[in-house]
Each structure stands twice: as structure tokens, then as C-alpha cells.
VEXMAR-294590 format. One record per residue: residue number from 1; residue in three letters; x, y, z of N, C-alpha, C in turn. Coordinates in Angstrom, 1 decimal, decimal comma. Example, Ala and Ser with C-alpha at 12.3 -4.5 7.8 and 13.67 -1.06 7.14 Angstrom:
# residues 2
<k=1 r=ALA n.u=13,2 n.v=-5,7 n.w=7,8 ca.u=12,3 ca.v=-4,5 ca.w=7,8 c.u=13,2 c.v=-3,3 c.w=7,8>
<k=2 r=SER n.u=12,8 n.v=-2,2 n.w=7,1 ca.u=13,7 ca.v=-1,1 ca.w=7,1 c.u=12,9 c.v=0,0 c.w=7,9>
This chain:
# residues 83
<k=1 r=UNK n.u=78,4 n.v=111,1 n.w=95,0 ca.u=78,5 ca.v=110,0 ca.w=94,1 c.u=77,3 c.v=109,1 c.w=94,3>
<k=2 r=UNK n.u=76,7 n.v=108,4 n.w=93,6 ca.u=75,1 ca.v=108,1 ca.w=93,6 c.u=76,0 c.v=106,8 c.w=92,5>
<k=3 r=UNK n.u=76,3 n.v=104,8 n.w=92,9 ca.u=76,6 ca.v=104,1 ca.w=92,2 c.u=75,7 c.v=103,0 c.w=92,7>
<k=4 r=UNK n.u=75,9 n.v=101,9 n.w=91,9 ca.u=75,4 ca.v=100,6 ca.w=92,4 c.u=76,7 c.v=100,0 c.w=93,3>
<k=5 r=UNK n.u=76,1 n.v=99,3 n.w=94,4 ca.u=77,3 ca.v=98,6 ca.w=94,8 c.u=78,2 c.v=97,9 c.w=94,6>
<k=6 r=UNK n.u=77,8 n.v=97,0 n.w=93,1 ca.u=79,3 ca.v=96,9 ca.w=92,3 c.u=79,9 c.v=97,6 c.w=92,1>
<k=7 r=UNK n.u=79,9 n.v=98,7 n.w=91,8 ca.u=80,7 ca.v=99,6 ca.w=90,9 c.u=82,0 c.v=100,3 c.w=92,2>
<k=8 r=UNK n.u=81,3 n.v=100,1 n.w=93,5 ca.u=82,7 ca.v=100,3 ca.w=94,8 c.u=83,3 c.v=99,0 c.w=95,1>
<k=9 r=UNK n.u=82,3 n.v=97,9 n.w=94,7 ca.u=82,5 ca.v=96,3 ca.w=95,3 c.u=84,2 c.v=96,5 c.w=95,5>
<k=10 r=UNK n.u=84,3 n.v=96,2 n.w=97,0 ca.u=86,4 ca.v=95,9 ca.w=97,0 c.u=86,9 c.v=96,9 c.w=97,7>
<k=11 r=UNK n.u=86,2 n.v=98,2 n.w=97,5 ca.u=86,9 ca.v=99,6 ca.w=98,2 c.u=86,2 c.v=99,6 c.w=99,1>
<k=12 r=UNK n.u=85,3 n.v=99,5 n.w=99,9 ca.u=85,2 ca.v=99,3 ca.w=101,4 c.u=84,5 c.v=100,7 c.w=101,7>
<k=13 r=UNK n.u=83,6 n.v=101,4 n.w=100,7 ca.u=83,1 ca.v=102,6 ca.w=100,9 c.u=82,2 c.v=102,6 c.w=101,9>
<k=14 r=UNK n.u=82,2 n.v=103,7 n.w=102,6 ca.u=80,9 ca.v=103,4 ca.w=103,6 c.u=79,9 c.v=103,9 c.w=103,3>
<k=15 r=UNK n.u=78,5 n.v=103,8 n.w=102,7 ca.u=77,2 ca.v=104,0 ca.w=101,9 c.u=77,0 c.v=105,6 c.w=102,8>
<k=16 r=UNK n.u=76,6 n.v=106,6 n.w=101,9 ca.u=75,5 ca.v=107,7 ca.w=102,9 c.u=76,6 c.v=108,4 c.w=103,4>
<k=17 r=UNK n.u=78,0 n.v=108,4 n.w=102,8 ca.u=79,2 ca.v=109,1 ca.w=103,3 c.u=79,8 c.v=110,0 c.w=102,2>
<k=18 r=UNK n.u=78,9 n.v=110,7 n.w=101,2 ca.u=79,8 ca.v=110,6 ca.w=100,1 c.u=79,1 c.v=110,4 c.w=99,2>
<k=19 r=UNK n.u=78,7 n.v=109,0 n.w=99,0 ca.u=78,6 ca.v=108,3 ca.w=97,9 c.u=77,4 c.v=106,9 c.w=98,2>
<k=20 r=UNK n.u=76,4 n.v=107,0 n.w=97,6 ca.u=75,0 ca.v=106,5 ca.w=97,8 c.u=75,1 c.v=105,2 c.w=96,7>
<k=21 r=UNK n.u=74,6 n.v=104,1 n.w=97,1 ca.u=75,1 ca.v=103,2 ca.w=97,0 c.u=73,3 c.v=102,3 c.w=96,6>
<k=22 r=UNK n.u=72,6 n.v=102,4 n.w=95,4 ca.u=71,8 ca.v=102,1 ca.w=95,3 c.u=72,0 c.v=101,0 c.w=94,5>
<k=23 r=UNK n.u=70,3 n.v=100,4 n.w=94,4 ca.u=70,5 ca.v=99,0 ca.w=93,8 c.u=69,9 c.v=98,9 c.w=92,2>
<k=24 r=UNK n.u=68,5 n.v=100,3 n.w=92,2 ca.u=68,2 ca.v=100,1 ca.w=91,2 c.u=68,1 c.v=101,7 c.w=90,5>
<k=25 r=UNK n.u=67,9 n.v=101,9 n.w=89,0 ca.u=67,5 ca.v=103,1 ca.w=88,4 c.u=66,9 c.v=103,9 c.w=89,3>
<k=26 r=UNK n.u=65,6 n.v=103,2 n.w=89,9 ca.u=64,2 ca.v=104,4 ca.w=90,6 c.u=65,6 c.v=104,4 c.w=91,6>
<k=27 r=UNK n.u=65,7 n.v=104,5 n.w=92,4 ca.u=66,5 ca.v=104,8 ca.w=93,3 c.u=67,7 c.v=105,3 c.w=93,3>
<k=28 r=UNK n.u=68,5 n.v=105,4 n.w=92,4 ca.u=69,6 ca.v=106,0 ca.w=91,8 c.u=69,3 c.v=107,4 c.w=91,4>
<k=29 r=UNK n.u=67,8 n.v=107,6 n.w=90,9 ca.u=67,7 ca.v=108,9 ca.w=90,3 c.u=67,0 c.v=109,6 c.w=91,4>
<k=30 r=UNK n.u=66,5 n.v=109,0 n.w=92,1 ca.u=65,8 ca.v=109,6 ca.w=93,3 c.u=66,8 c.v=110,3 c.w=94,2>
<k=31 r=UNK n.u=67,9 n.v=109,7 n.w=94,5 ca.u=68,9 ca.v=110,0 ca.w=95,1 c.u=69,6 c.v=111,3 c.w=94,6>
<k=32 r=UNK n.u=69,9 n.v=111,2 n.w=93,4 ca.u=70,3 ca.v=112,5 ca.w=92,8 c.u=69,4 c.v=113,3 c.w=92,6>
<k=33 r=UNK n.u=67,8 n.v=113,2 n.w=92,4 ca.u=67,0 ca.v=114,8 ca.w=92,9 c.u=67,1 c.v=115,4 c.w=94,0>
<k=34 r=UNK n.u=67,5 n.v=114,2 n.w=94,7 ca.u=67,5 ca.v=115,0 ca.w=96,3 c.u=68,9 c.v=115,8 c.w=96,2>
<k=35 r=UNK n.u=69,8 n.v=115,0 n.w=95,8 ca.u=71,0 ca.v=116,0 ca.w=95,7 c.u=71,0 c.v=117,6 c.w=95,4>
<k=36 r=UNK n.u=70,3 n.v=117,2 n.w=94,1 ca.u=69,9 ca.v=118,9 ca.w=93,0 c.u=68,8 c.v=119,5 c.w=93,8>
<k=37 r=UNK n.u=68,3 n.v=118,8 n.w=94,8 ca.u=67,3 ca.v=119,9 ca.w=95,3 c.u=67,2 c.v=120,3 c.w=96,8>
<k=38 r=UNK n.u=68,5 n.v=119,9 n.w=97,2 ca.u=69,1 ca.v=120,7 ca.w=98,2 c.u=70,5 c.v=120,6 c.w=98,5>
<k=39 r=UNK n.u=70,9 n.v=121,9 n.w=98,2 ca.u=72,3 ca.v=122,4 ca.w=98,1 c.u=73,1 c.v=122,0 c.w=99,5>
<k=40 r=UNK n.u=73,0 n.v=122,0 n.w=100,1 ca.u=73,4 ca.v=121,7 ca.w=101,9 c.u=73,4 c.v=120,4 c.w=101,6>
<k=41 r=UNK n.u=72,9 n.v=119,4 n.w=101,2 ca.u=72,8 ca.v=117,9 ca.w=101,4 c.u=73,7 c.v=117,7 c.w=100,5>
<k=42 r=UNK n.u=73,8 n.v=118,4 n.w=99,2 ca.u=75,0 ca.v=118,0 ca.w=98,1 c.u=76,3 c.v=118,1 c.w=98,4>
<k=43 r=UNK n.u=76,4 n.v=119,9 n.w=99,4 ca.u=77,7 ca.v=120,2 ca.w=99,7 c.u=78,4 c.v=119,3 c.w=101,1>
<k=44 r=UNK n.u=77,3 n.v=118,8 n.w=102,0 ca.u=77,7 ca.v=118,1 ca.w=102,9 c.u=78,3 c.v=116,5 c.w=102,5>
<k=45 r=UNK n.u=77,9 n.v=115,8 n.w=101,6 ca.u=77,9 ca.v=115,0 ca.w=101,2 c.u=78,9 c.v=114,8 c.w=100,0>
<k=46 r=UNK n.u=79,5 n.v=115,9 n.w=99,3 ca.u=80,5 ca.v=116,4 ca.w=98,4 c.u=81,6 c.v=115,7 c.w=99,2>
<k=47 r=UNK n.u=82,0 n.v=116,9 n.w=100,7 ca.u=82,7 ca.v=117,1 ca.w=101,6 c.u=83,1 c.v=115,7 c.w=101,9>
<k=48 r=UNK n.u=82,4 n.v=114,7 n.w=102,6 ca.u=82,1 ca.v=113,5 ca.w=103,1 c.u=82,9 c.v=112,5 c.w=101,7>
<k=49 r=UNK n.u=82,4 n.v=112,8 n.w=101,1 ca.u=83,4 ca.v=111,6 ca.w=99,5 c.u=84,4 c.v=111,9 c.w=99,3>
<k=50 r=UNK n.u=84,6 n.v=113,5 n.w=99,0 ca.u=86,5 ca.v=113,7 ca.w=98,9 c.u=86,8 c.v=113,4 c.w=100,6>
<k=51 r=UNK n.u=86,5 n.v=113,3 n.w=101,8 ca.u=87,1 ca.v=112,8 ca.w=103,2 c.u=87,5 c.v=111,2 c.w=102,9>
<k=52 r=UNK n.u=86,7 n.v=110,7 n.w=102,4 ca.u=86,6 ca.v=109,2 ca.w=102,2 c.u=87,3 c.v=108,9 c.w=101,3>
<k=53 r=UNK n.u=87,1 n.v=109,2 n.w=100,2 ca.u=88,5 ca.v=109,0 ca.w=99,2 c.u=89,5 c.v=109,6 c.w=99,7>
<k=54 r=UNK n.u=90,1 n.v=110,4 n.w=100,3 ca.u=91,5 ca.v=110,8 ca.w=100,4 c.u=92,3 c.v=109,4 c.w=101,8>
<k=55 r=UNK n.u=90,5 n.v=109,3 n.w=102,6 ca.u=91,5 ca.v=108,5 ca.w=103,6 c.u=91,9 c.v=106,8 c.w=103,2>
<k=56 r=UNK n.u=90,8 n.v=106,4 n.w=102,0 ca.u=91,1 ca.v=105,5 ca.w=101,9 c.u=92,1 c.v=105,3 c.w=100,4>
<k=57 r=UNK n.u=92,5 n.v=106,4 n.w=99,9 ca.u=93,1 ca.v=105,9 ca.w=98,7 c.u=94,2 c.v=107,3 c.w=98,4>
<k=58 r=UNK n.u=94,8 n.v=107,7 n.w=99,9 ca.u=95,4 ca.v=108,9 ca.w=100,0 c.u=96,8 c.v=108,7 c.w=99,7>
<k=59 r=UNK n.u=97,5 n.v=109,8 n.w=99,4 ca.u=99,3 ca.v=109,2 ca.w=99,8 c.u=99,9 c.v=108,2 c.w=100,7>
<k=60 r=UNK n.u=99,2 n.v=108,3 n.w=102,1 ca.u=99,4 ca.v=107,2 ca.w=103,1 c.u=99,0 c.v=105,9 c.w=102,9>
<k=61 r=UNK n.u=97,8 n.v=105,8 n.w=102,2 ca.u=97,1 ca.v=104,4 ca.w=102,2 c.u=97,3 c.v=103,9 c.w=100,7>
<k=62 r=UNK n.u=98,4 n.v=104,3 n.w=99,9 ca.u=98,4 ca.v=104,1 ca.w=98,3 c.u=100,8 c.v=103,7 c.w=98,4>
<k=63 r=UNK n.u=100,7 n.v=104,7 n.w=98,6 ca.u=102,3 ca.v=104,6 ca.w=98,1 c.u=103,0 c.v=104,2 c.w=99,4>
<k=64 r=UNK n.u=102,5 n.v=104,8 n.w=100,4 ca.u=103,6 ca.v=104,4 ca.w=101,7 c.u=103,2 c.v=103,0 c.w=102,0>
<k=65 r=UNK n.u=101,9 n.v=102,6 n.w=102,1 ca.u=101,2 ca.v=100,9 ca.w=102,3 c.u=102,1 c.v=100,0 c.w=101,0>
<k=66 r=UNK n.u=102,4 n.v=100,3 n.w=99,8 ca.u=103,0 ca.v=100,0 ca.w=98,3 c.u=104,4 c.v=99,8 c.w=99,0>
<k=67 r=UNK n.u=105,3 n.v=101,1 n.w=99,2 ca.u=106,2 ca.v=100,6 ca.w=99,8 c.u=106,8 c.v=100,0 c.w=100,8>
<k=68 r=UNK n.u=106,0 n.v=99,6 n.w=102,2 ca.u=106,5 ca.v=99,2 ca.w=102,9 c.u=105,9 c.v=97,6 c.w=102,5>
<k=69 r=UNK n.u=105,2 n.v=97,2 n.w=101,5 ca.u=104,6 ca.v=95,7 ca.w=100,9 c.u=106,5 c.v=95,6 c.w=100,1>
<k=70 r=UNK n.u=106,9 n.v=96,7 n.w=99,1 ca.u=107,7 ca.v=96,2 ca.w=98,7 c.u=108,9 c.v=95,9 c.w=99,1>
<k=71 r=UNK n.u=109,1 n.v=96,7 n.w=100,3 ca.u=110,6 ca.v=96,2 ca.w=101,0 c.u=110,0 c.v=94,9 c.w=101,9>
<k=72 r=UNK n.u=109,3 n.v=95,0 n.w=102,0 ca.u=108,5 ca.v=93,1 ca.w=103,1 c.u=109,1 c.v=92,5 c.w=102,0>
<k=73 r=UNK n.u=108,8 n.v=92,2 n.w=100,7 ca.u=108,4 ca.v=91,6 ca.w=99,9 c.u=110,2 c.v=91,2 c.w=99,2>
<k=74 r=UNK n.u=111,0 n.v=92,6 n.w=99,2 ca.u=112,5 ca.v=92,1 ca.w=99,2 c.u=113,4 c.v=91,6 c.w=100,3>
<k=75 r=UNK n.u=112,9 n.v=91,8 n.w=101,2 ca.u=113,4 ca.v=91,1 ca.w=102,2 c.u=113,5 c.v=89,7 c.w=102,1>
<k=76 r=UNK n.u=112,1 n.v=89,1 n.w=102,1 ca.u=111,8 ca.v=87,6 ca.w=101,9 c.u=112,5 c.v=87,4 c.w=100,9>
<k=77 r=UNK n.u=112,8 n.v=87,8 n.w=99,9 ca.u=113,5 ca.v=87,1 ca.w=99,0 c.u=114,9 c.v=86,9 c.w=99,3>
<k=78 r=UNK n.u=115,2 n.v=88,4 n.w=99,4 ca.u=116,9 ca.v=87,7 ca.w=100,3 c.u=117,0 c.v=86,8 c.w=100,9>
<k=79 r=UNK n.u=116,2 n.v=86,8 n.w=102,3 ca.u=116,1 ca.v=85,5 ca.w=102,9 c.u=116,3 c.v=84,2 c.w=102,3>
<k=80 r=UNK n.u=115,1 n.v=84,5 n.w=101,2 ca.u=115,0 ca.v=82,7 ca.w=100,5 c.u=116,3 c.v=82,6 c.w=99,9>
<k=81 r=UNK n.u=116,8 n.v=83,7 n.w=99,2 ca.u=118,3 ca.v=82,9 ca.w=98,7 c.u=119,3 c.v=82,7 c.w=99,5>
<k=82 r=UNK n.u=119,1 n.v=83,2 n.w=100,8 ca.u=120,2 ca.v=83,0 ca.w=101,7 c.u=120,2 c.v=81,7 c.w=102,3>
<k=83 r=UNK n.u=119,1 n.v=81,1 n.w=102,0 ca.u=118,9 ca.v=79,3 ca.w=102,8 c.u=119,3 c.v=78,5 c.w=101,4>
């Protein structure tokens, strides 16, 4: 993945893992020749972004984080009607 850093701004990606994190055009395409022009750096770096996305936006870190917010989240309320 070759983006500007807005475009992860919030996901907490770690740059040169994956997914290259440039600021301008010249550098953005520079990035991706290097990709297309060697295969080992593409596939390593493939490898490295699906690792990164799965651990930060995986079953564990998406629905089970989701669920245990939403039973926090009905509890407190019980609470509050119970006072």
C-alpha cells in the first residue's frame, strides 16, 4: 500500500510495514517503482500489510473489542436506572 498519511490518519499504521506512507506524488510513485521492480520487496511488504491489517482490524480487535464496549456500555445503564 503506497498512501499519504491522511488517508491512514486514526489507524495507527506503522509506515515501511506494509504500507508506505508518503507525503508527495514524486514520492508516492517512486515508492511504487521500487515495488514493480523488485519482487522480494513487493512480496515481503505484501506479507507485512495483510499482518498489520489483520492485527489491527481482525476478529479480535473489531467484534470481540465491539462486544465487550457493548456489554460495559449495558451494564452502566442498568446501573443508572437502578439509582
Amino acid at each position: 500500500v503506497v498512501a499519504s498519511p491522511q488517508a491512514v490518519y486514526g489507524m495507527e499504521m506503522e509506515n515501511a510495514r506494509g504500507i508506505f506512507l508518503e507525503e508527495t506524488p514524486q514520492k508516492m510513485a517512486q515508492v511504487c517503482l521500487n515495488l514493480l521492480q523488485d519482487p522480494e520487496l513487493n512480496k515481503r511488504q505484501s506479507l507485512l500489510a495483510r499482518e498489520q491489517v489483520e492485527k489491527k482490524f481482525g476478529y479480535q480487535e473489531t467484534y470481540v473489542r465491539l462486544a465487550q464496549d457493548l456489554l460495559a456500555f449495558s451494564a452502566s445503564q442498568k446501573e443508572r436506572r437502578a439509582q
